[in-house]
N, C-alpha and C positions, 0 to 999 in steps of 0.2 A: 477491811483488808483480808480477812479471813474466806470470807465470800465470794470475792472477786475470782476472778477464772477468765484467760483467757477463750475468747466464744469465738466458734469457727463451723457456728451453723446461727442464719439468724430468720425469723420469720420476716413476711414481708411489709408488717406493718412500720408509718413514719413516726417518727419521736417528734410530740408535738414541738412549735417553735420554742416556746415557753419552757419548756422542759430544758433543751438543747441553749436556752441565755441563763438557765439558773446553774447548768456545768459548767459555762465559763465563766460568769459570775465569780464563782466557789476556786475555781481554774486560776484565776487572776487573782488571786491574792496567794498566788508562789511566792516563798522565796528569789531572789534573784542577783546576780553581782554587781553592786553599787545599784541595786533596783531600777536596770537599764531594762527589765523586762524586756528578752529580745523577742520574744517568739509574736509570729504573725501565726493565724492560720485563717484555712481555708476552706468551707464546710457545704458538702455537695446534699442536698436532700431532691428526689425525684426524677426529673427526667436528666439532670445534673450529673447523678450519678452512675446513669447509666450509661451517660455520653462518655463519662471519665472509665467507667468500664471497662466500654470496648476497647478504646486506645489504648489502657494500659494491657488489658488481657492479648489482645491484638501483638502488642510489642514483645509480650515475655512470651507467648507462643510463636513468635516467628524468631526465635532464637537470638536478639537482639542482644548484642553485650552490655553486661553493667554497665555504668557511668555513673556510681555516687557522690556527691559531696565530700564526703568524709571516708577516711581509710577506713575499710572493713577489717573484721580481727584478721592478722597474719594467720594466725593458725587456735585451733583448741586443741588441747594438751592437758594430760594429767586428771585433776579432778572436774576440769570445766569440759572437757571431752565427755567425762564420764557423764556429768550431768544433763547434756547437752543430747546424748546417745540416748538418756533414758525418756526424756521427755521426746523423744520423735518416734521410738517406740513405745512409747503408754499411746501418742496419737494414730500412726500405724494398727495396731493389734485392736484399738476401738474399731478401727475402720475395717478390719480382717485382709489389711495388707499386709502378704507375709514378709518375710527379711529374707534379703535381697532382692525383694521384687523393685527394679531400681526403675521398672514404666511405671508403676503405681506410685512407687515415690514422685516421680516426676509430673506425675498427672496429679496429685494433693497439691503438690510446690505451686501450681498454675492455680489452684482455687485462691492463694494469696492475692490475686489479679482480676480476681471474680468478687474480691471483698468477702468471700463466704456467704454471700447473699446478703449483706449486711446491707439497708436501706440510705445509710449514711457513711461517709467517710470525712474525714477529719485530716488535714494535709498540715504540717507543723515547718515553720520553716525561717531561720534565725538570720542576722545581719554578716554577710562574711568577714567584716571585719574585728566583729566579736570573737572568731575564730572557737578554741576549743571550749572558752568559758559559755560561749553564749549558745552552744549546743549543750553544756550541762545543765546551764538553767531549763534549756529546753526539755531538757531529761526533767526537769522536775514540776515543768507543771504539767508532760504529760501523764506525771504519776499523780497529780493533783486531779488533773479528770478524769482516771478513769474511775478514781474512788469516788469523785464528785457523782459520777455517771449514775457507779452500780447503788449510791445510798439514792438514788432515783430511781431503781429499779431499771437500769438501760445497762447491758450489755456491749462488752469493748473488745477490742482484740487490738494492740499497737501492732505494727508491722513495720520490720525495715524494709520489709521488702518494696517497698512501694517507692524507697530511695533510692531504687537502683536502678533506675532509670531517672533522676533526677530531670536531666536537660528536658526530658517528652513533658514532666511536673510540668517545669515553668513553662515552657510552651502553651501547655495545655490551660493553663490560669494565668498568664501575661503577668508573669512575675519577672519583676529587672534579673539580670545576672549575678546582682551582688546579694541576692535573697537565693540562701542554701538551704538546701532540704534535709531534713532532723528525720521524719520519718511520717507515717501515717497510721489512722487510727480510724478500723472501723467500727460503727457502732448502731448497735436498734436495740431490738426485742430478741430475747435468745430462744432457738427452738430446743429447747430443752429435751425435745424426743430424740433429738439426732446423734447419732454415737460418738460424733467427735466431740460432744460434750459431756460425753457419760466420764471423765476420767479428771485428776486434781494433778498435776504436781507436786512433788517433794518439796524439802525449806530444809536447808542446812541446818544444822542443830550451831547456836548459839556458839558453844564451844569451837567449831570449825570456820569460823568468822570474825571472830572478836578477842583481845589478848589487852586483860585489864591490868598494867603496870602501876604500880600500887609504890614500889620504892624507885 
């Protein structure tokens, strides 16, 4: 857990199959509610993911409006502003996009739809009538693989962004209507040279999280 890092530069090599069934192997023994295991997903390697690519980069560049599944946050505020602000600038100032540069912002926002070069993508996507609970579980076994990934030495990055265009999803992989989409997750080989990996994220200190009541 310590290790992990969201990766947003990847080389262009594939993660063998073998590798990519012993993540969801390790993946699939999540947690789950009444162990309905809701999550399906959908895992593009090669000429796959190139196809899923363009559509999506296709769509988020031609200014397409969201259409997620699932409500986005209303608003960040407070301390989750703060933290939210800092982590886009540690990414920004790797890349020597200055603040306000709001075309470089937008031209990084598009590499979410390029997968960051990532060889693979990973599409997570729950029953709708599991509704909020079967998006948590989904919340949890995508935290099950990314750890599964990196003790394999595979590089991940989850993204919502890749739910927000949901409808082109199922389009794009002939998924019924009542299959919503949680989010996606890209993943290979990380180039380690490239600046947007040069930098870690903070971790709340314990103390600004947790309130042990004891009487």
């Amino acid at each position: 857990m310590a290790a992990r890092f969201s990766c947003r530069s990847f080389r262009i090599d594939a993660v063998p199959r073998a590798t990519i069934e012993r993540i969801l192997t390790a993946a699939q023994k999540t947690a789950s509610w009444c162990n309905s295991q809701p999550w399906r997903v959908e895992i593009t390697s090669g000429a796959a993911t190139e196809a899923f690519r363009k559509v999506m980069y296709a769509a988020a560049s031609s200014g397409k409006p969201a259409a997620g599944d699932f409500p986005f946050p209303r608003e960040y505020k407070g301390v989750y502003l703060d933290r939210r602000r800092e982590s886009g600038f540690q990414l920004y100032n790797a890349l020597g996009i200055e603040r306000g540069d709001k075309a470089g912002y937008a031209r990084q926002a598009l590499e979410n739809y390029n997968f960051f070069g990532a060889p693979h993508v990973a599409i997570i996507h729950s029953d709708e009538a599991l509704g909020t609970y079967g998006a948590i579980d989904c919340g949890g076994y995508v935290t099950s693989f990314l750890l599964a990934a990196q003790a394999l030495g595979v590089a991940t990055v989850p993204q919502a962004a890749l739910a927000f265009h949901s409808d082109l999803v199922r389009q794009h992989f002939g998924l019924a209507d009542d299959r919503k989409i949680v989010c996606g997750i890209s993943f290979g080989y990380p180039d380690l040279s490239h600046k947007a990996n040069s930098y870690r994220t903070s971790r709340a200190a314990i103390a600004d999280t947790a309130r042990f009541v004891d009487k």
